[in-house]
One Martini backbone bead per residue (centre of mass of N, CA, C, O) as a GRO file, in nm:
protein
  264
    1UNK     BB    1   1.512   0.711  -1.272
    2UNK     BB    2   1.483   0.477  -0.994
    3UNK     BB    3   1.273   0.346  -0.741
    4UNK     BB    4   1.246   0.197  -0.495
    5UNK     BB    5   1.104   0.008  -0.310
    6UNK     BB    6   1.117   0.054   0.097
    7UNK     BB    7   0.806  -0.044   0.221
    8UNK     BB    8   0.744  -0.332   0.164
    9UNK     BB    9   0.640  -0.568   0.368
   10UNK     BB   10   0.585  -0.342   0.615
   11UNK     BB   11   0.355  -0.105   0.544
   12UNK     BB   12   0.268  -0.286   0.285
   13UNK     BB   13   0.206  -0.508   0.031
   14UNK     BB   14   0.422  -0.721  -0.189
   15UNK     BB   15   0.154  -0.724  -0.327
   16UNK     BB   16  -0.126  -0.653  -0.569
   17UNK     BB   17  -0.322  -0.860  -0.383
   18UNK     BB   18  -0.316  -0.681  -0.124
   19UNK     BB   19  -0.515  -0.428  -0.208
   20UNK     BB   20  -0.836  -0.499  -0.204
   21UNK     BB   21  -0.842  -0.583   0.119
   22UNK     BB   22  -0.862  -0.208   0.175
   23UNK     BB   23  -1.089  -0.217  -0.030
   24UNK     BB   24  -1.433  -0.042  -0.048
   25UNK     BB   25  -1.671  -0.265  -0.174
   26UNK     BB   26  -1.884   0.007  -0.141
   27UNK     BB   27  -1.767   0.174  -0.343
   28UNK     BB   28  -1.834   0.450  -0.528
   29UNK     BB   29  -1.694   0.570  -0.802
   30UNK     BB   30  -1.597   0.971  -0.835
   31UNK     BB   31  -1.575   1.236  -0.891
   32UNK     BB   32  -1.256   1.457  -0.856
   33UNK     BB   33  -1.004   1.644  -0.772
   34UNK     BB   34  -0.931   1.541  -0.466
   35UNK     BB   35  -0.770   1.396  -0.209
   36UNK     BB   36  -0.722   1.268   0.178
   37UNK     BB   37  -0.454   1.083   0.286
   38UNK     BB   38  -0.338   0.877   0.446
   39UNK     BB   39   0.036   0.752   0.572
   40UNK     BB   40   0.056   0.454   0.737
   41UNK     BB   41   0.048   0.172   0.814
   42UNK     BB   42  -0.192  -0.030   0.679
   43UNK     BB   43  -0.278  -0.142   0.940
   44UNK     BB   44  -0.392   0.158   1.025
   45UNK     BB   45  -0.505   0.308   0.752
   46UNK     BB   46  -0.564   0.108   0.495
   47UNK     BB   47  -0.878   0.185   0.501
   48UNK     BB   48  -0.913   0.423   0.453
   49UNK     BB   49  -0.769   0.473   0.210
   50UNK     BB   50  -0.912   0.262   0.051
   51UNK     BB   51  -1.221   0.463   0.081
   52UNK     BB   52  -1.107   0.665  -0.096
   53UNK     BB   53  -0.989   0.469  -0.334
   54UNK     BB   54  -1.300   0.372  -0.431
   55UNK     BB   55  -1.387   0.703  -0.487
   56UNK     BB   56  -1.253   0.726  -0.730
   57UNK     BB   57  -1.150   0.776  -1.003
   58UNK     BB   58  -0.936   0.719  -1.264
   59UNK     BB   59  -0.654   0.886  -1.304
   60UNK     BB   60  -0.351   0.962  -1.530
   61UNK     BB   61  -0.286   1.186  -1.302
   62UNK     BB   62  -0.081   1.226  -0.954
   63UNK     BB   63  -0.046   1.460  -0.711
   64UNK     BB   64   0.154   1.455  -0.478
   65UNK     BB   65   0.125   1.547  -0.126
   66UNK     BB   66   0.386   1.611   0.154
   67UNK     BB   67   0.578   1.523   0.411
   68UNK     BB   68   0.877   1.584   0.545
   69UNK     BB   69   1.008   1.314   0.761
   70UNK     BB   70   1.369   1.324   0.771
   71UNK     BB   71   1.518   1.586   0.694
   72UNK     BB   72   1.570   1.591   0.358
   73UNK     BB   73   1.703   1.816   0.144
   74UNK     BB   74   1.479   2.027   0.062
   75UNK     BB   75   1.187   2.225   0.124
   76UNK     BB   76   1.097   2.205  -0.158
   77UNK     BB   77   1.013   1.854  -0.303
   78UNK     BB   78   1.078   1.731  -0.643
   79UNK     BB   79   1.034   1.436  -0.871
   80UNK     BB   80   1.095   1.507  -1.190
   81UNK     BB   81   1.233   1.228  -1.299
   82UNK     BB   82   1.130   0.898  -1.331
   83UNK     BB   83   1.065   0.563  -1.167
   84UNK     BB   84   0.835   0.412  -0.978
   85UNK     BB   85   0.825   0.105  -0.744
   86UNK     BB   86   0.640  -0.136  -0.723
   87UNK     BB   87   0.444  -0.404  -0.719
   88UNK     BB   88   0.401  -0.462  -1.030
   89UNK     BB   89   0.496  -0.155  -1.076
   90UNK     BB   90   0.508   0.145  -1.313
   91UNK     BB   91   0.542   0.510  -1.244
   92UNK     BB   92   0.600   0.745  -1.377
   93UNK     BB   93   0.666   1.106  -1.428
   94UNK     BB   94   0.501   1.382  -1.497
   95UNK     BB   95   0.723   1.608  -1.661
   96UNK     BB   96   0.564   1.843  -1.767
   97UNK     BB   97   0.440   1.878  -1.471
   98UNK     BB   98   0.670   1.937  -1.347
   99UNK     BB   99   0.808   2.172  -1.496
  100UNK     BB  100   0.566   2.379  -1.416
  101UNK     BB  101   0.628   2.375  -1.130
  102UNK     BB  102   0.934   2.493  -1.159
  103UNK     BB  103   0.855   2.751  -1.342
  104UNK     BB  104   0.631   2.882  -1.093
  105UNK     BB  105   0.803   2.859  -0.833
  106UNK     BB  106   0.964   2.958  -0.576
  107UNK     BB  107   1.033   2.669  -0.393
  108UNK     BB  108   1.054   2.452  -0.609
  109UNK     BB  109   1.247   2.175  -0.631
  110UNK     BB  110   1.471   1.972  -0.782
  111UNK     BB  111   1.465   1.630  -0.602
  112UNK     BB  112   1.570   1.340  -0.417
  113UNK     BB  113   1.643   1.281  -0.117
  114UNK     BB  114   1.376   1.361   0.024
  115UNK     BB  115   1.276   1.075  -0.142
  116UNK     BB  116   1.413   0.791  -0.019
  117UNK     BB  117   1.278   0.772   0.292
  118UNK     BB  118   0.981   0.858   0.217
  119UNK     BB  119   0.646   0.722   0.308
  120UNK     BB  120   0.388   0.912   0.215
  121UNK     BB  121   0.351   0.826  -0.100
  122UNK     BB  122   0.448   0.524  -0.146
  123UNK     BB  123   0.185   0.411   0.007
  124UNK     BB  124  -0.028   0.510  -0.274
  125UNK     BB  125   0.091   0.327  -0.511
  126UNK     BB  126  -0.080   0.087  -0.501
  127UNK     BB  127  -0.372   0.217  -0.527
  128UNK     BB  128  -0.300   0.364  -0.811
  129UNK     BB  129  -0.189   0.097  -0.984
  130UNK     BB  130  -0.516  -0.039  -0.940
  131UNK     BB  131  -0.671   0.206  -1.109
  132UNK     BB  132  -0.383   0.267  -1.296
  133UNK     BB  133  -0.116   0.099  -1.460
  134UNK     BB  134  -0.029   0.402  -1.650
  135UNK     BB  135   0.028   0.605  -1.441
  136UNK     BB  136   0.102   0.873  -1.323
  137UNK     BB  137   0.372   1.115  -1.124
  138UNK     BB  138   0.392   1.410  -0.895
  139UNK     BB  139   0.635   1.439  -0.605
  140UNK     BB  140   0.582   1.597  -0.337
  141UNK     BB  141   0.777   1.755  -0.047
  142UNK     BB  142   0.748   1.934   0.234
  143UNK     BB  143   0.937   2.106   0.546
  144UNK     BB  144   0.715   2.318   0.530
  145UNK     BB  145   0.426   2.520   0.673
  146UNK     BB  146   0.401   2.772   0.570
  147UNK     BB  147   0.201   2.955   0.395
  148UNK     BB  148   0.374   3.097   0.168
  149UNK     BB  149   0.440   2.834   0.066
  150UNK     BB  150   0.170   2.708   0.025
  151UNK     BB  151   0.053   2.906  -0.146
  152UNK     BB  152   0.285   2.891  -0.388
  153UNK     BB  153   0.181   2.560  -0.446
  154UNK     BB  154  -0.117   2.627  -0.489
  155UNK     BB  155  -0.084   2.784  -0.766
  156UNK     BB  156   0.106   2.586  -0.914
  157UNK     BB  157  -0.063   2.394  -0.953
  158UNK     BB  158  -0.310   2.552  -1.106
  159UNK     BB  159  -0.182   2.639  -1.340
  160UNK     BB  160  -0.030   2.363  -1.421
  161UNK     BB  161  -0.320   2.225  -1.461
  162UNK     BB  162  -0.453   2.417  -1.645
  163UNK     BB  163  -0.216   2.331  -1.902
  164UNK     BB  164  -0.330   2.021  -1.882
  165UNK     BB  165  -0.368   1.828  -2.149
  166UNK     BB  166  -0.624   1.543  -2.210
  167UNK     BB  167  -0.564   1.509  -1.853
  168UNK     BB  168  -0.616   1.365  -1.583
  169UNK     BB  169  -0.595   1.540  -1.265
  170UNK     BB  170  -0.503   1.433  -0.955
  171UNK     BB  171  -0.503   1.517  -0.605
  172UNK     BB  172  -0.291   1.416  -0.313
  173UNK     BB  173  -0.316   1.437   0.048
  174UNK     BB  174  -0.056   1.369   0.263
  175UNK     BB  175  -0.198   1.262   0.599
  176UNK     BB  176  -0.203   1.294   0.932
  177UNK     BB  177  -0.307   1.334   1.236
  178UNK     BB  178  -0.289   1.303   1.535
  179UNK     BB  179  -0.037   1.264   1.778
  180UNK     BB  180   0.002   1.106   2.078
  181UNK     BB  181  -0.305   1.105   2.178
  182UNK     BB  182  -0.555   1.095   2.304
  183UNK     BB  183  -0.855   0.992   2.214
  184UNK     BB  184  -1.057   1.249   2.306
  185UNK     BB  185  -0.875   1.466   2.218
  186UNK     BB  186  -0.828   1.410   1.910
  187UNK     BB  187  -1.122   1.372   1.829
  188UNK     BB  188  -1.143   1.688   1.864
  189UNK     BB  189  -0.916   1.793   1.686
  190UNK     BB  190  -0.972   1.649   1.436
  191UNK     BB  191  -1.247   1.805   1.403
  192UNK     BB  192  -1.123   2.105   1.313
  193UNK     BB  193  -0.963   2.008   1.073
  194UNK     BB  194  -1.214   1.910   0.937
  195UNK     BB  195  -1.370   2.148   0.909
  196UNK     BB  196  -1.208   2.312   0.695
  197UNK     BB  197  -1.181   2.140   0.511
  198UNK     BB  198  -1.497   2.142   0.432
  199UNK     BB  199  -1.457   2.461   0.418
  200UNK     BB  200  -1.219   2.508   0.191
  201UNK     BB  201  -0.989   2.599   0.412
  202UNK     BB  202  -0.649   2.687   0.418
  203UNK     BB  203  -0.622   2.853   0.636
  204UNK     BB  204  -0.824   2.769   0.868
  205UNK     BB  205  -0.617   2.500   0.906
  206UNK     BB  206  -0.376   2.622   1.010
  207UNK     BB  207  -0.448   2.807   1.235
  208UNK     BB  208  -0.606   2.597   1.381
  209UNK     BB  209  -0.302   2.385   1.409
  210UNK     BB  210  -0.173   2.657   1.565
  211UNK     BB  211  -0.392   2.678   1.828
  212UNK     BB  212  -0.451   2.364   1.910
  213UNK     BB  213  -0.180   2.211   1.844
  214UNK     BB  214  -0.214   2.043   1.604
  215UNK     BB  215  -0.039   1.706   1.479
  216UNK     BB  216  -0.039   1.787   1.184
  217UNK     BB  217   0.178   1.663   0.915
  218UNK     BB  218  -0.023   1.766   0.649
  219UNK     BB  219  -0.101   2.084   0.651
  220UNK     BB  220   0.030   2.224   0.431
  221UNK     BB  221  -0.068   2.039   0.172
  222UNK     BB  222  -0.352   2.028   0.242
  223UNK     BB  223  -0.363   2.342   0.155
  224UNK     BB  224  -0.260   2.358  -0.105
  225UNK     BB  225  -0.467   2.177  -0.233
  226UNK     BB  226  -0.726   2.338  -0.123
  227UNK     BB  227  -0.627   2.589  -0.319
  228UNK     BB  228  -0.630   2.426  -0.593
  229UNK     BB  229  -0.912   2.276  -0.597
  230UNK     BB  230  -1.103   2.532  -0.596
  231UNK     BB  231  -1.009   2.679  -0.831
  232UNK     BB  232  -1.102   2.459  -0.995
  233UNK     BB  233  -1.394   2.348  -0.853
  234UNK     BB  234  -1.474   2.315  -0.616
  235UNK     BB  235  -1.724   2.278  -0.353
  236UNK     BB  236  -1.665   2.026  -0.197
  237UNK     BB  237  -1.641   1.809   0.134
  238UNK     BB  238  -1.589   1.439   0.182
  239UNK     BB  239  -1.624   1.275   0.442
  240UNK     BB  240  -1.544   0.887   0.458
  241UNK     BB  241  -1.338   0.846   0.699
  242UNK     BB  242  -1.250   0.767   1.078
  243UNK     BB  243  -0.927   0.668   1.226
  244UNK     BB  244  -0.749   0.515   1.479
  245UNK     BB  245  -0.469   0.319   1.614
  246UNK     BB  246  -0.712   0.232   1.867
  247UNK     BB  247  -0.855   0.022   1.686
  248UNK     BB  248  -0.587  -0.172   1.674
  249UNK     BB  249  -0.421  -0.177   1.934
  250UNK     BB  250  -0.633  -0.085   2.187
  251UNK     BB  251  -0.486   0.182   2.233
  252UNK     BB  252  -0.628   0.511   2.388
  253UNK     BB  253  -0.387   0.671   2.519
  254UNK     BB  254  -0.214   0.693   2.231
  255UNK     BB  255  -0.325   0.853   1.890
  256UNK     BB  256  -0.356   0.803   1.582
  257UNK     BB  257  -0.493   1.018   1.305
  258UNK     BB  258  -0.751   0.908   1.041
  259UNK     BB  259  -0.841   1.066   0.752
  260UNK     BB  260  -1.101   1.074   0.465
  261UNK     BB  261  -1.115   1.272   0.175
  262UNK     BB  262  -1.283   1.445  -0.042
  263UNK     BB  263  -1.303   1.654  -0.374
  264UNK     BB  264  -1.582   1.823  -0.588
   0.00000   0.00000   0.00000
């Protein structure tokens, strides 16, 4: 199965050549185990995931995580089999790590419908395919942020990926932070959301975005990173850059929050 890409000249460039101005030229990379990137149109976040993907290592395979904004599909849906195309690149899946993941979960299945029109995960792939042309990938998307899900994604990942023999792989959770609030409001909940991550806290990031309400769009699936990233050796999380929509637009009055940071 072939994925066409939905998004290219309209949330990132249709061609291969507009990626490196997104990226920052003074990062230098290093390893990781997952690493927390936006996923809005590049005009507005597409520096900070660009300055996160400047700090990475490329790595052979990609296990992306994000949220369903379609609600499309099944409730926890992977891509399980078939090749993504984004402009100049051509990245297949990972079956055999997808297939662990549907092995160990209970509640992940394979599903396509819920990727045709999923825009969170496809921003990422320009940025991945000139780290790596070679890159793997495997898609999964949340419709549903509760605990018991994200533990159990959580679980499948670390099994699945302590049995991937050989291959590198990076963890991916793709999320936008607050939603159309005031400036100085969202980066005061940004900031509240923010500091679980770097406590690689996935439990104390849920309850903080269901406390004050924060509308971090991929909270779920960044504490299932969190919880995958920890067990595998991680111990430390840095924030790389924070911005918000009113960057761009310059309208403060209602912004979306875009942080990006590594784990290793």
């Amino acid at each position: 199965m072939l994925r066409q890409p939905q998004f290219a000249g309209t949330w990132y460039p249709d061609t291969p050549d507009g990626v490196s101005a997104y990226l920052d030229g003074e990062g230098h990379p290093g390893p990781a185990i997952a690493a927390i990137c936006p996923h809005a149109g590049w005009m507005y976040s597409g520096r900070v995931a660009g300055a996160v993907y400047a700090r990475l290592f490329p790595a052979d395979t990609y296990v992306l995580v994000g949220p369903n904004h379609t609600g499309l599909g099944v409730p926890v849906s992977l891509y399980a089999k078939g090749t993504w195309l984004v402009p100049g690149a051509r990245l297949p899946i990972d079956e055999e790590l997808a297939a662990r993941l549907l092995e160990y979960s209970e509640f992940i299945q394979p599903d396509v419908l819920a990727h045709t029109r999923e825009h969170c995960l496809e921003v990422q792939l320009p940025f991945i395919a000139h780290a790596n042309p070679d890159a793997r990938i495997v898609p999964l998307v949340l419709m549903h942020q509760d605990a018991e899900i994200c533990q159990d994604v959580g679980r499948s990942l670390i099994r699945a990926i302590r049995q991937t023999a050989r291959r590198r792989v990076l963890l991916i959770a793709s999320t936008d932070f607050t939603h159309y609030e005031p400036y100085r409001l969202a980066k005061v909940k940004d900031q509240c959301a923010i500091d679980s991550i770097l406590a690689l806290d996935p439990g104390g990031l849920l309850q903080t975005c269901k406390r004050m309400g924060i509308s971090m769009c991929g909270a779920g699936p960044t504490a299932a990173v969190l919880q995958a990233a920890r067990a595998l050796g991680a111990i430390k999380a840095d924030l790389i850059c924070y911005a918000t929509s009113g960057d761009v637009s310059e309208d403060y009055s209602s912004v979306v929050g875009y942080a990006g940071l590594t784990l290793a």
